[in-house]
C-alpha positions as CSV (number, residue, x, y, z in Angstrom):
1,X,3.5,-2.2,97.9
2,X,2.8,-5.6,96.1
3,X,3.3,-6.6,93.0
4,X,2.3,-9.1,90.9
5,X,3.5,-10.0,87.4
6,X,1.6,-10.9,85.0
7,X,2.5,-13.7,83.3
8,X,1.0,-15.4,79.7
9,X,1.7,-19.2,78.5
10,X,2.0,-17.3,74.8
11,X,3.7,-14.2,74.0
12,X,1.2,-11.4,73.9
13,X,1.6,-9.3,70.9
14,X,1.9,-5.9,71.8
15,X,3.5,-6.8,75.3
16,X,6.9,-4.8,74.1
17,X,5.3,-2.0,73.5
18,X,3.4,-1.6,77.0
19,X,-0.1,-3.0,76.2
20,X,-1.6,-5.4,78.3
21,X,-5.3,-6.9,79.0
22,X,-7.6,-5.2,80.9
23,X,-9.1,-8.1,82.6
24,X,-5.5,-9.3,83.6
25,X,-4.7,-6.5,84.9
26,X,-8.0,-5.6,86.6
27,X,-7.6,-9.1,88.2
28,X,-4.1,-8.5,89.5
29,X,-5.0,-5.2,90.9
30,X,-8.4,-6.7,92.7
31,X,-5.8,-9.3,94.2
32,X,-3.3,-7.3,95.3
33,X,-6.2,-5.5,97.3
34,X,-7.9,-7.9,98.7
35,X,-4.1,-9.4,99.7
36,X,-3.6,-6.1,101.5
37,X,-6.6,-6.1,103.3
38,X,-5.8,-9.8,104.4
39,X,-2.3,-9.1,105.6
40,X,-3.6,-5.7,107.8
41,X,-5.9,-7.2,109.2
42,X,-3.4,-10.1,110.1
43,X,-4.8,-13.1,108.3
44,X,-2.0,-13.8,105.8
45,X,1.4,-13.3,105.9
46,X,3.7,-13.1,103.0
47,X,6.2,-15.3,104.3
48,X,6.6,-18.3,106.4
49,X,8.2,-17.5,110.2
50,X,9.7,-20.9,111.0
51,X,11.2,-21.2,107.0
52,X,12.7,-17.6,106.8
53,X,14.2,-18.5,111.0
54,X,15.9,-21.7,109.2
55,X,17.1,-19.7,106.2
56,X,18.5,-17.1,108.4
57,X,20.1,-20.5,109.9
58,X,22.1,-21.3,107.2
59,X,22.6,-18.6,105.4
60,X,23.1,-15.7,108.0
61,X,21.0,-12.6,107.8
62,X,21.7,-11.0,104.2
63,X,22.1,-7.4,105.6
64,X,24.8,-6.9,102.7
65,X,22.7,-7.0,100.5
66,X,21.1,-3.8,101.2
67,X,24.4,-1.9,100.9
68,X,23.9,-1.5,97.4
69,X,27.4,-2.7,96.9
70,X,28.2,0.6,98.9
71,X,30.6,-2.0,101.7
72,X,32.2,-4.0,99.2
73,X,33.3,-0.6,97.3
74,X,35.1,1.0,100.5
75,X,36.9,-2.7,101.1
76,X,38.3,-2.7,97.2
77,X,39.3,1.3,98.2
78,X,40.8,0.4,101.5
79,X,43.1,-2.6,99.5
């Protein structure tokens, strides 16, 4: 899945309410497409190898974070 917001240098009336421009939206659609299509057949990536190796570097590898907060709820139990 990708997503894409879509973003407006004004508010949009009606934005609240769920209404958006169908151009905009057709455009983000036809992008996410033809960004699919890219990354299957291996000509883009969505991020960059040697930057996300350096983050993991200095920041370790963020597997907590996909605990859901499930880890640090059994620590506070255990206290």
């Amino acid at each position: 899945m990708v997503g894409v917001a879509l973003t407006t240098e004004v508010a949009v009336p009606g934005c609240a309410s769920g209404a958006s421009h169908c151009l905009d939206i057709e455009m983000a659609v036809r992008f996410c497409l033809e960004a699919a299509k890219a990354f299957g057949e291996g000509k883009c990536a969505f991020y960059n190898e040697k930057e996300f190796k350096l983050l993991k570097k200095l920041y370790g590898s963020m597997e907590h974070l996909k605990s859901q907060g499930k880890e640090s709820q059994k620590r506070q139990i255990k206290r």
